[in-house]
C-alpha positions as CSV (number, residue, x, y, z in Angstrom):
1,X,-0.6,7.5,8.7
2,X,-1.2,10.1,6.0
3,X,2.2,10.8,5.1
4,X,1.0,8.3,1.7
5,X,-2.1,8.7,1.1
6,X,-2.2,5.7,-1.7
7,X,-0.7,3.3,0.9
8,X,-2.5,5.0,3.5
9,X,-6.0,4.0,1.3
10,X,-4.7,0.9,0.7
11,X,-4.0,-0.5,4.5
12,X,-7.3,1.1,5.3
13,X,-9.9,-0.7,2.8
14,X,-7.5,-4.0,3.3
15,X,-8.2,-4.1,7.0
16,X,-11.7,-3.4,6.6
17,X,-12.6,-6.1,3.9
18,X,-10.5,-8.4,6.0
19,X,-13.4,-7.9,8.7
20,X,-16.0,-9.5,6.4
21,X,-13.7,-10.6,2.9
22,X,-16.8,-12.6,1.4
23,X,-18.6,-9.1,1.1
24,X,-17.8,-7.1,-2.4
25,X,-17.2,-3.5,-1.9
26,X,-17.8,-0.7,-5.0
27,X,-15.1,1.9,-5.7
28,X,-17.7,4.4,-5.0
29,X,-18.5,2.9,-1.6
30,X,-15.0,2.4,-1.1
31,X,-14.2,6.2,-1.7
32,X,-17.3,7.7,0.2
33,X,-15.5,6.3,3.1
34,X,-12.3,7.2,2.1
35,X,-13.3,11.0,1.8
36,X,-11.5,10.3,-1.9
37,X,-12.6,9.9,-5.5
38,X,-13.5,6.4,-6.9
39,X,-10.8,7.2,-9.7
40,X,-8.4,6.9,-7.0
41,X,-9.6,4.0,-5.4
42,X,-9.5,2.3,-8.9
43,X,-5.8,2.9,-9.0
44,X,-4.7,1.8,-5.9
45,X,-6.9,-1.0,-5.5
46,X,-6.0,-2.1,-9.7
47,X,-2.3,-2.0,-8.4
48,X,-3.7,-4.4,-5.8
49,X,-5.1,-6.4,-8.5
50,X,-2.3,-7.0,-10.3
51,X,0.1,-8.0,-7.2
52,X,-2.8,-10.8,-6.8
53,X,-4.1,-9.3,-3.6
54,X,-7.4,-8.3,-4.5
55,X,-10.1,-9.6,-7.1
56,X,-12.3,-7.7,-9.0
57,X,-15.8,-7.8,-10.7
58,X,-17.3,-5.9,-13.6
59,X,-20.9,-4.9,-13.5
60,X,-23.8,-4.5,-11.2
61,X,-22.8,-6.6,-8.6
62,X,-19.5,-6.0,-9.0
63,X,-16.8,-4.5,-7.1
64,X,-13.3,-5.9,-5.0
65,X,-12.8,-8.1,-2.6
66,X,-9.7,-10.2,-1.4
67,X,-8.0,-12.5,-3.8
68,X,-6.1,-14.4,-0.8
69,X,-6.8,-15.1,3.1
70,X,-6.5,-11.5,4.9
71,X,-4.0,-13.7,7.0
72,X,-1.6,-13.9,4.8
73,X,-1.2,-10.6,3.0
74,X,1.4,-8.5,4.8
75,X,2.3,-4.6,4.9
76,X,4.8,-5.3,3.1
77,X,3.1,-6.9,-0.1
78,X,0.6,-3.5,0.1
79,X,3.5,-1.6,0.6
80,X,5.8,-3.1,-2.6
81,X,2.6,-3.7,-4.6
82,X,2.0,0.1,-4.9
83,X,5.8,0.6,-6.2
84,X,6.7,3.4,-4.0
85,X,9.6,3.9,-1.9
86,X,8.9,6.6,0.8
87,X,13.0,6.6,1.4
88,X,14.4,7.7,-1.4
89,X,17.8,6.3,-2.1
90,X,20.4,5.3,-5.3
91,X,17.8,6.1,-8.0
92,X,18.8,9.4,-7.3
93,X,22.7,9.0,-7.0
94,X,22.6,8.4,-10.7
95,X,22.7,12.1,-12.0
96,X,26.7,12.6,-12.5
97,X,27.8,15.0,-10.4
98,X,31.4,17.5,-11.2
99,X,32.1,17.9,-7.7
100,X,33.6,14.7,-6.4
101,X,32.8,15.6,-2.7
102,X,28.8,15.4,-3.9
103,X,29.1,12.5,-5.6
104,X,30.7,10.8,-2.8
105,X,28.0,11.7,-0.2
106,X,25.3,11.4,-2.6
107,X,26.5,7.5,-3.3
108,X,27.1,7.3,0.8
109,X,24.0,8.7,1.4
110,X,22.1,7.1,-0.8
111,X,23.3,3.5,0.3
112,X,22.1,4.3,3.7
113,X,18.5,5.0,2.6
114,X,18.8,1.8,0.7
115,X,19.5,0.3,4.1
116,X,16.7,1.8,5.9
117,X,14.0,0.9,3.1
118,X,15.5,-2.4,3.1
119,X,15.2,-2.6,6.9
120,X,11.5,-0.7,6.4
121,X,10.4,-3.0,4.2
122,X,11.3,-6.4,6.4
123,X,9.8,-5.1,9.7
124,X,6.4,-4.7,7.4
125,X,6.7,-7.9,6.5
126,X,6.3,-9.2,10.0
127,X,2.5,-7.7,10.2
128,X,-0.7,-9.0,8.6
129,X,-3.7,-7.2,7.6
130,X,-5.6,-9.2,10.5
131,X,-3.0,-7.9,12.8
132,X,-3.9,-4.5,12.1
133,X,-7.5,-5.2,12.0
134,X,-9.9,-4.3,14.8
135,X,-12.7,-6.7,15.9
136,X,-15.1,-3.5,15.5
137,X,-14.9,0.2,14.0
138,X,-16.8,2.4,16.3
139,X,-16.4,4.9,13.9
140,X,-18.2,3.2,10.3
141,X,-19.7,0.0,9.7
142,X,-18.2,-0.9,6.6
């Protein structure tokens, strides 16, 4: 799932800290298993933050860990908390357009991507960060 790499961070270190969600996590720790930068793991996780999925901690000791029950954060509230849209749809139909043919398959078009980000969005909504969780990772321990 690397076609986003920010959501694709995201669902990762959620299902991990959802395997042990007492346990505070460092953005440096957090990116070393990543393979990313800890300035990018700020960012994502700080969106997290904000949407009230994660908490975070200043200082030595500091670091993230959930703000809610694993349980009840969905793929959807990772997904809309990063305010993307991988389907692009009428925030691009707005451009006006001289050739009426365009506009009219650009507005068509663009409805049905509204549709199918709609429809992406509700079928994330049906699965939990537990669900997605393993009960081990033979790969890493954290």
């Amino acid at each position: 799932m690397k076609r986003n790499s920010r959501l694709s961070l995201a669902l990762h270190t959620l299902s991990h800290m959802a395997g042990d969600p007492d346990r505070m996590r460092t953005s440096a720790d957090i990116a070393d298993h990543a393979g990313t930068n800890p300035v990018v793991v700020r960012r994502v996780l700080g969106r997290l933050r904000e949407a009230g999925l994660l908490s975070s901690e200043k200082g030595h000791a500091g670091g993230w860990r959930l703000a809610k029950p694993a349980e009840s954060i969905t793929l959807a509230d990772v997904y809309l908390a990063l305010d993307e849209r991988l389907v692009s749809g009428s925030e691009n139909a707005t451009e006006t357009l001289r050739c009426s043919v365009e506009s009219s398959l650009q507005k068509r078009v663009a409805a049905v991507l509204d549709e199918v980000e709609e429809s992406f969005v509700k079928r994330l909504r049906e699965t939990s960060i537990t669900d997605v969780h393993p009960s081990s990772c033979s790969y890493c321990t954290n």
